[in-house]
C-alpha positions in Angstrom: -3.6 11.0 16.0 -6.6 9.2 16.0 -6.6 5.2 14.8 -8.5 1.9 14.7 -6.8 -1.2 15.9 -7.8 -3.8 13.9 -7.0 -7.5 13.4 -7.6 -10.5 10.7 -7.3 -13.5 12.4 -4.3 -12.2 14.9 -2.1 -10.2 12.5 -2.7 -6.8 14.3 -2.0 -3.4 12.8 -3.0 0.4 13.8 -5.0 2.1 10.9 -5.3 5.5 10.0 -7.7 7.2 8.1 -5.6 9.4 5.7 -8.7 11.2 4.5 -8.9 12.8 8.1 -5.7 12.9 9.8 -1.6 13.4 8.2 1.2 11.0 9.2 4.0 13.3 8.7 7.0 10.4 9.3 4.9 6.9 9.0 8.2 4.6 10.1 8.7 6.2 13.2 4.8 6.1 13.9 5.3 2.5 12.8 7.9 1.7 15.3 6.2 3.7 18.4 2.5 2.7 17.9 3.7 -1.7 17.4 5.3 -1.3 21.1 3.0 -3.4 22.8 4.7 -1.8 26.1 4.9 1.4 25.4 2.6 2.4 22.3 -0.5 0.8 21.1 0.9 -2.9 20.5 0.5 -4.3 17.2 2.1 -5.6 14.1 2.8 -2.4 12.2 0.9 0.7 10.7 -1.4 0.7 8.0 -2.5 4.1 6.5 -5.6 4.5 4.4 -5.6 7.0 1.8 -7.0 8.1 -1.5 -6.0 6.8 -4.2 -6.2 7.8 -8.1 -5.9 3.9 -9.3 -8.4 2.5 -7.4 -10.9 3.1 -4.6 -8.5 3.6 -1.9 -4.4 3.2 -1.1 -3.2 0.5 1.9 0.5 2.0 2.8 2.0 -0.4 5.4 4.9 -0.6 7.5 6.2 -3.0 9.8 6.5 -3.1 13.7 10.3 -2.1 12.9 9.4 0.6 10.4 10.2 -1.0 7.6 7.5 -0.2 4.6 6.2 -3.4 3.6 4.4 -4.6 -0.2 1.4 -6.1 0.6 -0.4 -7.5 3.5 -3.2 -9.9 3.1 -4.9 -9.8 6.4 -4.0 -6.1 6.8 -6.3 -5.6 3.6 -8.7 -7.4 4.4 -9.0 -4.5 8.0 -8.8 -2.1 4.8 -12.2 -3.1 3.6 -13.8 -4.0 6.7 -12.6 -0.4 7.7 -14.3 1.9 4.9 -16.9 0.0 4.6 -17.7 0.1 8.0 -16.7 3.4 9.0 -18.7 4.7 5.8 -16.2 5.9 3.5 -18.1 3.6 0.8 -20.9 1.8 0.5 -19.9 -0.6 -2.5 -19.7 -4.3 -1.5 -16.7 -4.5 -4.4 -13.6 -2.2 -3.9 -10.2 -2.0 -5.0 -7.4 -1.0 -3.1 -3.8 -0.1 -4.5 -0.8 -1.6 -2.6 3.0 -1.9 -3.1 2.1 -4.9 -5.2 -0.1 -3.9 -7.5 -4.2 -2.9 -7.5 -6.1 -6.0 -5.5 -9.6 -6.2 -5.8 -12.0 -7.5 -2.7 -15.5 -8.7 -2.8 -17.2 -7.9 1.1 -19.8 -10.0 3.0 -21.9 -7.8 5.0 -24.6 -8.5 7.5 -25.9 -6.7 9.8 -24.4 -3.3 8.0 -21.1 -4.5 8.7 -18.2 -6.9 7.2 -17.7 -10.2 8.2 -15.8 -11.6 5.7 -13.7 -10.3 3.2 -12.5 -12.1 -0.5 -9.6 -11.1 -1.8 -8.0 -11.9 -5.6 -4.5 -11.6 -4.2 -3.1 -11.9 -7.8 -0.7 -14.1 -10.0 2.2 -15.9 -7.8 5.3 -15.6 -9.3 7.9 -18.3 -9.2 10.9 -16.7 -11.5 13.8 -16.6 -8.7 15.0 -13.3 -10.1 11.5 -11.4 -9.7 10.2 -13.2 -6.7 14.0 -12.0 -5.7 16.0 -14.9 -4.5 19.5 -15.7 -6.1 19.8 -19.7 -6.8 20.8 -21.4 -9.7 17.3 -22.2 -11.0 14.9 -19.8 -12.3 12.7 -21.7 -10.8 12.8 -23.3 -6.6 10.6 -26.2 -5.9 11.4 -28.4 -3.4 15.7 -27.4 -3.8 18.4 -27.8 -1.0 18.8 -24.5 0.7 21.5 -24.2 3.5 20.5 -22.5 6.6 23.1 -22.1 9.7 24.3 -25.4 8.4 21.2 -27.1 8.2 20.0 -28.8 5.1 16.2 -27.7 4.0 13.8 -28.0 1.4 12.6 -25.0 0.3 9.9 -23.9 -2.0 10.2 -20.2 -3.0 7.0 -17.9 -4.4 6.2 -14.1 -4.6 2.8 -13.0 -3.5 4.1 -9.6 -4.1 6.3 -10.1 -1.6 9.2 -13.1 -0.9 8.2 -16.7 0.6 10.5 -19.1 2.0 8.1 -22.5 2.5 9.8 -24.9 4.3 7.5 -28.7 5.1 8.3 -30.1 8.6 6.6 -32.9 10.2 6.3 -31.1 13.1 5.4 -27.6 13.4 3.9 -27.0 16.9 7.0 -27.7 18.5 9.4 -26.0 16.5 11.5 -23.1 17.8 11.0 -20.9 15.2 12.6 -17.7 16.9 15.8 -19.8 15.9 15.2 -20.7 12.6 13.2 -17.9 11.8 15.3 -15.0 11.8 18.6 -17.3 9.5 15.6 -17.5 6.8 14.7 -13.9 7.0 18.3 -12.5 6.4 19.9 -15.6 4.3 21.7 -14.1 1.1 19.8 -16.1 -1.1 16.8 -13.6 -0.8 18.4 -9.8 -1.5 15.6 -8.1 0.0 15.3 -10.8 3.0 12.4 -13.3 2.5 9.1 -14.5 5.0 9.2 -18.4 5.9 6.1 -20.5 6.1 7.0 -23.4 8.0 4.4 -25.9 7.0 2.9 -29.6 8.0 0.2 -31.2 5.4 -2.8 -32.7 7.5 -4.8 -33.9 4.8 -5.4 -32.9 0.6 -7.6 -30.2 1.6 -5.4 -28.6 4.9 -2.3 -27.4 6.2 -1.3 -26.1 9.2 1.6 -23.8 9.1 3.4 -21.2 11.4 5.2 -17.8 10.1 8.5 -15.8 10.5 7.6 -12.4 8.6 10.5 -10.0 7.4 10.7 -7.3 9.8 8.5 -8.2 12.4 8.8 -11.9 13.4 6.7 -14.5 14.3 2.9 -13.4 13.6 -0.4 -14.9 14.4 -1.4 -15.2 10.8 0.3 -14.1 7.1 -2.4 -13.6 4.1 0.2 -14.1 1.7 2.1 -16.3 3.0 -1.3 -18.7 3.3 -1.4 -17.9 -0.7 2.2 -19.2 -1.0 1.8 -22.3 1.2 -1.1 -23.0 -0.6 0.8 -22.7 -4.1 3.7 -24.4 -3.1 1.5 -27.2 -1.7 -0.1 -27.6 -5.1 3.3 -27.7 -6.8 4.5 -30.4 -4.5 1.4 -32.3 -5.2 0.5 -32.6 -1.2 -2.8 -31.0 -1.9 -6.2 -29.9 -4.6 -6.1 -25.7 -5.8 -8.3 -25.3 -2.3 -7.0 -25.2 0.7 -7.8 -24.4 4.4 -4.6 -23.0 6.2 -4.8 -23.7 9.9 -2.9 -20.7 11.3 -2.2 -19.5 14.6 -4.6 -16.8 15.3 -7.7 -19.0 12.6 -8.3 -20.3 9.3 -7.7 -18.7 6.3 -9.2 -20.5 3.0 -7.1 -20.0 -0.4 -8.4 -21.0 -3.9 -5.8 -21.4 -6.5 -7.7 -20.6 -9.9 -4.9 -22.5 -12.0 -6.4 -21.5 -14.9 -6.5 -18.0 -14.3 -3.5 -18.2 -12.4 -5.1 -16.5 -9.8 -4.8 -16.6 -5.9 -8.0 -16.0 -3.9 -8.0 -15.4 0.0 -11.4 -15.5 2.3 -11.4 -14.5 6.3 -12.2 -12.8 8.6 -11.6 -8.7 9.8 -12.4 -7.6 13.0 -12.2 -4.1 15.0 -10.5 -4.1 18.3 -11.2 -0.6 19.7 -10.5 3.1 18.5 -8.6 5.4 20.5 -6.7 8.9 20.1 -2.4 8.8 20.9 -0.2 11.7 21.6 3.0 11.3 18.9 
């Protein structure tokens, strides 16, 4: 199988042009290519395909095989990739996810992408769609009780479940603790990805992630967008925001109006190669 490892700002995935090659069982190629030991090492799989909605289909699984809704960073590799690799030439695409059609606008220079725009959609704060079970339909700032610890939790649906949790202190914080009580607490059915966040000013936050199904990552697209919602709703910052992750920034525009969410960074290639499956 032939693939492209790719990465926005850290978040790592294997990529697979779908036009070319077939991925006969995609969670078990999932689970053998994110070995960083013994396959390719990366976050999960993403397979490019065609797509009858839009320009192209992003299908994604997780390091543990898992098939995931939506990944911002990984789409963001989705664009950089057929752009780059000349499957189109159009500087505005749309790809169809999990979650719904997204639609990317692409910086190019030099005949390749540098920076990728993406309208990541509509959050969605209803507990029962984003799914979380809670006595409110909606969670801002409520009491949650994790492993007998008392937080404050803001909950939002980029597609896909956040958990955003403000700490003074996020650098130090052993999230491979907290992390995985989040991530399967029965308030979120279909488990849930934490942002654990500190505000540095009205414009920035820094934040650090436990995804569903893979752990802690260098850098979550949508969970940026949810920080950056739930940030609004807690008045700690303006609809813009730069999100200080661990692998770079990430900047998220809130169009309140619209009620839309858009995401701007970077893609990058990291090598192509060929693996025996």
């Amino acid at each position: 199988m032939k693939f492209t490892k790719m990465h926005g700002i850290g978040n790592d995935y294997v990529y697979v042009n779908c036009f070319q090659e077939t991925v006969e069982n995609p969670s078990e190629v999932a689970i053998k290519v994110s070995d960083r030991h013994f396959g390719i090492g990366s976050d999960g799989l993403i397979l490019i395909k065609p797509s009858e909605k839009a320009d192209f289909e992003m299908e994604m699984y997780n390091a543990d095989g898992s098939q995931g809704a939506m990944c911002g960073n990984g789409i963001r590799c989705v664009a950089k990739y057929v752009y780059d690799y000349g499957l189109t030439d159009k500087t505005s695409i749309s790809v169809d996810t999990k979650s719904g059609v997204k639609y990317l606008e692409l910086t190019v220079e030099e005949g390749k992408v540098r920076e990728v725009r993406v309208n990541m959609g509509s959050p969605e704060l209803q507990t029962e769609k984003i799914p979380m079970i809670y006595p409110m339909d909606k969670v801002i700032s409520q009491p949650l009780n994790v492993h007998e610890q008392i937080y404050e939790v803001t909950a939002v649906s980029m597609g896909n479940p956040h958990a955003v949790v403000y700490l003074d202190d996020v650098k130090n914080l052993k999230i491979e603790e907290a992390g995985p009580y989040f991530e399967k607490h029965r308030a979120f059915p279909e488990s849930v990805n934490t942002e654990f966040v500190r505000v540095i000013d009205r414009n920035t936050v820094e934040m650090r992630v436990w995804e569903r199904g893979s752990g802690e990552t260098l850098a979550c697209g949508t969970g940026a967008c949810a920080v950056t919602v739930a940030s609004v709703l807690n008045g700690y910052t303006e609809e813009e925001v730069t999100v200080k992750l661990l692998g770079g920034d990430l900047k998220i525009f809130w169009d309140r109006e619209k009620n839309l969410v858009y995401m701007t960074g970077p893609a990058a290639v990291v090598f192509d190669g060929e693996i025996q499956l």
